[in-house]
C-alpha positions as CSV (number, residue, x, y, z in Angstrom):
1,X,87.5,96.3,185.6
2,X,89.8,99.1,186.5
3,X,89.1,98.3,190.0
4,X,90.3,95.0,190.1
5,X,91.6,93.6,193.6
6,X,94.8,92.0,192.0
7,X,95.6,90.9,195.5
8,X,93.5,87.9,195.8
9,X,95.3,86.6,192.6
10,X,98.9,87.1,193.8
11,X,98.0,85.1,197.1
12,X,97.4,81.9,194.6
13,X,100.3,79.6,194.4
14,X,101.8,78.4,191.0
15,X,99.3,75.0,191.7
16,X,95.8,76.5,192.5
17,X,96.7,78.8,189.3
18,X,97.0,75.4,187.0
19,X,93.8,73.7,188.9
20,X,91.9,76.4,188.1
21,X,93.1,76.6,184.5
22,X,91.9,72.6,184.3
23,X,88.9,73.1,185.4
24,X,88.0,76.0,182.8
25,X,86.3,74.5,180.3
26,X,87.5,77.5,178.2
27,X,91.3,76.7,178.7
28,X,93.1,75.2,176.1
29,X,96.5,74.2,178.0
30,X,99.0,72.7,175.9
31,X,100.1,69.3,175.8
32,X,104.0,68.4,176.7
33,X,104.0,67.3,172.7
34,X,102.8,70.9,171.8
35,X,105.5,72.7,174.4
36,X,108.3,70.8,172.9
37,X,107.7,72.4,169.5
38,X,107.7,76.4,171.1
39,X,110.1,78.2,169.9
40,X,111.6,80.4,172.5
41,X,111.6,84.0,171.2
42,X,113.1,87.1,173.1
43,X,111.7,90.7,171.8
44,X,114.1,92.7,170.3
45,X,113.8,95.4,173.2
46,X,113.8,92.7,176.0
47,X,117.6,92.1,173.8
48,X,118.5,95.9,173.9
49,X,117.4,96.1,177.9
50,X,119.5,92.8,178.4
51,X,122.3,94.0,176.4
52,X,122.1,90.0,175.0
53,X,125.3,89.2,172.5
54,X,124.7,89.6,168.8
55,X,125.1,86.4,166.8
56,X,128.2,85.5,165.2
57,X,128.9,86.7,161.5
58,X,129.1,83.1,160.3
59,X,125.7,82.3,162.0
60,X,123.9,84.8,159.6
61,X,125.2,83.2,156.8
């Protein structure tokens, strides 16, 4: 797998990428009800790279 021509993936758009995820039988795409319950959650060195703020004192509280 080492040799993988990455190539013919980056020349999918965004749309043939979801198509083909539908018609994977194996693909288990969430639902917009599913989505809405994610909880967005950035690694703490993704923070430290991004120099992010630190919460205020009273939000730890």
């Amino acid at each position: 797998m080492r040799d993988f021509d990455w190539s013919k993936v980056d020349a999918l758009t965004d749309e043939q990428i979801i198509e083909a995820a539908k018609a994977d039988p194996d693909t288990a795409l969430p639902t917009e009800a599913e989505l809405a319950e994610f909880d967005l959650v950035f690694p703490a060195k993704a923070r430290r790279e991004k120099q992010l703020p630190k919460p205020p004192k009273e939000a730890a509280e």
